[in-house]
C-alpha positions in Angstrom: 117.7 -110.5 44.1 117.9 -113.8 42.6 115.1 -116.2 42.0 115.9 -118.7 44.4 115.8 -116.1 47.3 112.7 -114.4 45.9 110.8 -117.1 46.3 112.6 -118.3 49.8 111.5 -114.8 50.7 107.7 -115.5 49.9 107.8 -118.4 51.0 108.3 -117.3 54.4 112.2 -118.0 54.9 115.2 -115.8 55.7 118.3 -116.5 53.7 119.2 -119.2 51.0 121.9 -121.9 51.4 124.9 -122.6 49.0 123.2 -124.1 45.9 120.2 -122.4 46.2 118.0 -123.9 48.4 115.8 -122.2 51.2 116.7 -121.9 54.4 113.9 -122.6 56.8 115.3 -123.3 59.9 113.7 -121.4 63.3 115.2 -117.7 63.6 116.6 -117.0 66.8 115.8 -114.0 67.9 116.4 -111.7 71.1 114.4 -108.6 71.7 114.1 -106.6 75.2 111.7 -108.5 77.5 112.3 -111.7 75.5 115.1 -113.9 77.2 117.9 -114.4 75.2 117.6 -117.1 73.2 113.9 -117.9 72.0 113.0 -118.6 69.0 110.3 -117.6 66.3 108.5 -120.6 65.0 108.6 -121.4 61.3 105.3 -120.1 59.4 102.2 -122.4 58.7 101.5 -120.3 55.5 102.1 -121.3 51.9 102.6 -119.2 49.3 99.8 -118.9 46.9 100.3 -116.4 44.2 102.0 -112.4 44.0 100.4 -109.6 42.0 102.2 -106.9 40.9 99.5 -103.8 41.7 101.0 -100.8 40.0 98.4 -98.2 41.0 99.6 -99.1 44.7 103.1 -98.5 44.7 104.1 -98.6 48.4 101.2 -100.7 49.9 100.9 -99.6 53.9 98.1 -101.1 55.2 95.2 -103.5 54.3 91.9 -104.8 55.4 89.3 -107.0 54.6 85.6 -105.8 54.5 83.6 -108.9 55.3 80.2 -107.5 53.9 82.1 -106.5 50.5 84.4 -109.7 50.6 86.9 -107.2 49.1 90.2 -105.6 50.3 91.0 -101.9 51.1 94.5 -101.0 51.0 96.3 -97.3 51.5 100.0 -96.3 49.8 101.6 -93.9 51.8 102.7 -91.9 48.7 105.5 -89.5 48.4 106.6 -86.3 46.1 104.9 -86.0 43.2 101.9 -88.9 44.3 99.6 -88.3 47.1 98.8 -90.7 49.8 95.4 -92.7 48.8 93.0 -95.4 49.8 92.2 -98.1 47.2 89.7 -100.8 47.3 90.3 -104.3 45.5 89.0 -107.5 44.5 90.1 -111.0 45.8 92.3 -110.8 42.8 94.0 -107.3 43.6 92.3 -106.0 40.8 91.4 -102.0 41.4 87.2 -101.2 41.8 87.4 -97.4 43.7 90.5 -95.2 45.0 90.6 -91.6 46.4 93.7 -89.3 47.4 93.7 -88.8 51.0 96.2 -87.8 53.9 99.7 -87.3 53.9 101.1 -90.1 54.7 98.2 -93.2 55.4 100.5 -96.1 57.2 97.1 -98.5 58.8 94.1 -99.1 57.8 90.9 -101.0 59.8 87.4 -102.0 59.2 85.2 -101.9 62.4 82.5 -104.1 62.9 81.1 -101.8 64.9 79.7 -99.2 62.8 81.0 -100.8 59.3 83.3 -97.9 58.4 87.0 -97.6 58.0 89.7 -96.0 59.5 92.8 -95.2 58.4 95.9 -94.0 60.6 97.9 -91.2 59.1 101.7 -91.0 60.4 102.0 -87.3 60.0 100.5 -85.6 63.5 98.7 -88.9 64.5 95.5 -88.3 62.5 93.0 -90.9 61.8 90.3 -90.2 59.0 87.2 -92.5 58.7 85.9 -93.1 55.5 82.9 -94.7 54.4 83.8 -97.9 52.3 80.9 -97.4 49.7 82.7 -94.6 47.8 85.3 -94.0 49.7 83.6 -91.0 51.1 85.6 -89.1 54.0 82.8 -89.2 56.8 85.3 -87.5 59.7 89.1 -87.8 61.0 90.1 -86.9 64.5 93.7 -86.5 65.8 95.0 -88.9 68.9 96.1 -87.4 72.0 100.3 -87.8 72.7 99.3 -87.3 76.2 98.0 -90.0 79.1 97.4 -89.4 82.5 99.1 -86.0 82.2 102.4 -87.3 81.2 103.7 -87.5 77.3 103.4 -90.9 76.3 104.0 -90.3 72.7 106.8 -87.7 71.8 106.3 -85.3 69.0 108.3 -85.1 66.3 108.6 -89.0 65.9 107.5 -91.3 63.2 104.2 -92.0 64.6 101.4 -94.4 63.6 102.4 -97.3 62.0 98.8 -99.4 62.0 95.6 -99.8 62.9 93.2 -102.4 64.1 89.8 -102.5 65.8 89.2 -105.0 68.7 85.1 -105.4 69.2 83.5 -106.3 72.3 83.7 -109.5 73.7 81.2 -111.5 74.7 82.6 -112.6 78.2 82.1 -108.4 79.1 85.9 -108.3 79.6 86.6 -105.6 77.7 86.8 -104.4 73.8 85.1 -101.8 71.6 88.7 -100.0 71.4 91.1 -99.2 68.6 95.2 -100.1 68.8 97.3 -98.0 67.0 101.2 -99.0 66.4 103.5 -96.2 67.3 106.8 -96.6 65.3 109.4 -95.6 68.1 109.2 -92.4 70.2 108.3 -94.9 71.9 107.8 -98.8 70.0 104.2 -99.2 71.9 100.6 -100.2 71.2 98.2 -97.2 72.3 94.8 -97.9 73.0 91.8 -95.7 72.1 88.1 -96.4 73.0 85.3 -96.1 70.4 83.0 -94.5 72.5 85.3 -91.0 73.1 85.6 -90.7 69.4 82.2 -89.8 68.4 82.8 -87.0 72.1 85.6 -85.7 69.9 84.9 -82.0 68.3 88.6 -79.9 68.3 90.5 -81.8 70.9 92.6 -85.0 70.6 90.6 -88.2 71.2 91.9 -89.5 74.4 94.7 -92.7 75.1 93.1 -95.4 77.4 96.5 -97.4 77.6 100.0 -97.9 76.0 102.0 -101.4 76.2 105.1 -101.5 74.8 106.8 -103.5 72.0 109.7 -105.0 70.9 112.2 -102.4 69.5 112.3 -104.1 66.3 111.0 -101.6 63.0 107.4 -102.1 63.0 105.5 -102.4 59.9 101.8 -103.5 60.5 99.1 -104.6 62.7 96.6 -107.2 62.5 93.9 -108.9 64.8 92.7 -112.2 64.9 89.0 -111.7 66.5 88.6 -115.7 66.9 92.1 -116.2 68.7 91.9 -113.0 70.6 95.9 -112.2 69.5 97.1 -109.3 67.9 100.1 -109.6 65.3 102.8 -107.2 65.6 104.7 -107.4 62.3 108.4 -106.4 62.4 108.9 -105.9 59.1 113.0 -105.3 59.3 113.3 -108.6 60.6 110.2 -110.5 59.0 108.8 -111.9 62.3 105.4 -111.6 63.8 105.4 -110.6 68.0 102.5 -112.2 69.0 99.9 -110.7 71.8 97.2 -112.3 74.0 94.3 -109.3 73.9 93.2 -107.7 76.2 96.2 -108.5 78.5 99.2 -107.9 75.8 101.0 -110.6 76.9 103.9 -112.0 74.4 102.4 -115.3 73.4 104.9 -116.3 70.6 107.1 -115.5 67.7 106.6 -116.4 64.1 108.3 -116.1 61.5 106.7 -114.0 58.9 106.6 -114.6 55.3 108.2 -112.1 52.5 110.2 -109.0 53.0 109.1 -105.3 54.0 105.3 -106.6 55.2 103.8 -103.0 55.3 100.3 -104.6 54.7 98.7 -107.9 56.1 95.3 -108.9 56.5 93.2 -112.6 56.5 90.0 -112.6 54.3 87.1 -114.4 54.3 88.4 -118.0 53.3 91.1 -117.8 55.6 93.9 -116.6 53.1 96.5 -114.4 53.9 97.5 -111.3 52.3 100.7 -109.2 52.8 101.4 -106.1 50.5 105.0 -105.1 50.4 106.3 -101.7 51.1 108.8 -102.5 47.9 105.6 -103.0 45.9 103.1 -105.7 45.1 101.3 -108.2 47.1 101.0 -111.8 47.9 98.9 -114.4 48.9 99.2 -117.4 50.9 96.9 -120.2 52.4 97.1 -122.4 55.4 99.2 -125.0 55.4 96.0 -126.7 57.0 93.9 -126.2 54.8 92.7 -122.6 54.3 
């Protein structure tokens, strides 16, 4: 990769022109249940620094922890390294990390009851761990099955993030977990919080699916004060953007970098993506965060 489209890649563009220069321009895009020709918007965030993180290799998921103003990130691991949940500084600098899982792809922190979970992609198993020390506090295993009918089908590549949605105050709904299910089918599956703690030996129950664009899905993240949920396609580097609780298609955006297996907003309003290639970024708001 050459410099120039490195950094048209973190900057949040998709190719470079003759001479070098970034190009920025809109990316048409068509996806089932999108009409043919829309287009993702051009990204409002601005690149703001990279760090290398080398005991993170693969980066797969990523939080914030508002109480600890620090990050927690999994790698998905592979022979020879096992799968692990790491938690970091606002300058990506390693404070605790435990092996855990087989393969951790998401990773949440719930308001809630201040713990996170962490989806694992092998036999859609979630463990929650408690962020002081990392220590493994239960895991439970989602159910493939709604309403009587398969909604997930085994054997696929499974979950592909996490993100907890609290109550809202209007009483509409919340209190519920979204998992990303990477094909098998693309969809968003909903679990409530409340059957988890009713879970002993049997799969926790699914509430609801919604499907997604059948685009490579790499991440999820929600935005509590917006009420949207980002749906990153990481093959394509755009963001399908959801009204919650109704799952309506709101937008596309263009999403910065390449491979975004990791994203999360912290505290100041900065975004961070880690990339499944290794490392991770930084960015601001181009208005002012």
């Amino acid at each position: 990769m050459t410099r120039a489209l490195l950094l048209g890649v973190l900057a949040g563009c998709i190719a470079v022109l003759p001479g070098g220069k970034p190009n920025c321009q809109p990316l048409a895009i068509n996806t089932q249940g999108q009409p043919a020709g829309d287009h993702a918007e051009l990204t409002d965030w601005v690149f703001d620094g990279y760090m290398l993180l080398p005991e993170v290799p693969e980066p797969s998921g990523l939080c914030f922890h508002p109480g600890r103003n620090s990050l927690f990130i999994v790698d998905d691991g592979e022979i020879g390294r096992p799968a692990g949940v790491f938690e970091l500084d606002l300058h990506a600098q390693v404070l605790a990390s435990r092996s855990l899982g087989v393969d951790l792809e998401g990773i949440c922190y719930c308001s809630a009851d201040g713990l996170l979970y962490i989806a694992d992609e092998y036999d859609e198993r979630v463990y929650v761990v408690q962020p002081e020390g990392l220590e493994l506090v239960s895991q439970f295993q989602v159910s493939r099955y709604l309403a009587g009918e398969e909604a997930l089908i085994a054997g696929g590549n499974g979950f592909e993030g996490v993100a907890y949605v609290p109550p809202f105050a209007d009483g509409q709904q919340g209190d519920f977990f979204l998992f990303l299910n990477q094909d098998d089918p693309y969809a968003l599956v909903q679990v409530a919080r409340s059957d988890i703690a009713d879970a002993t030996e049997t799969p926790v129950p699914i509430t609801a699916v919604w499907p997604v664009a059948e685009i490579n899905t790499g991440e999820l993240h929600y935005d509590g004060a917006a009420r949207e949920l980002w749906v990153i396609h990481s093959w394509m580097n755009i963001a399908e953007i959801l009204k919650v609780p109704s799952m309506e298609v709101l937008r596309w955006e263009v999403f910065p970098g390449a491979a975004q297996e990791a994203v999360t907003v912290d505290g100041d309003g900065r975004l961070w993506i880690g990339y499944d290639l290794g490392g991770i970024a930084r960015y601001r708001h181009r208005n002012g965060a």
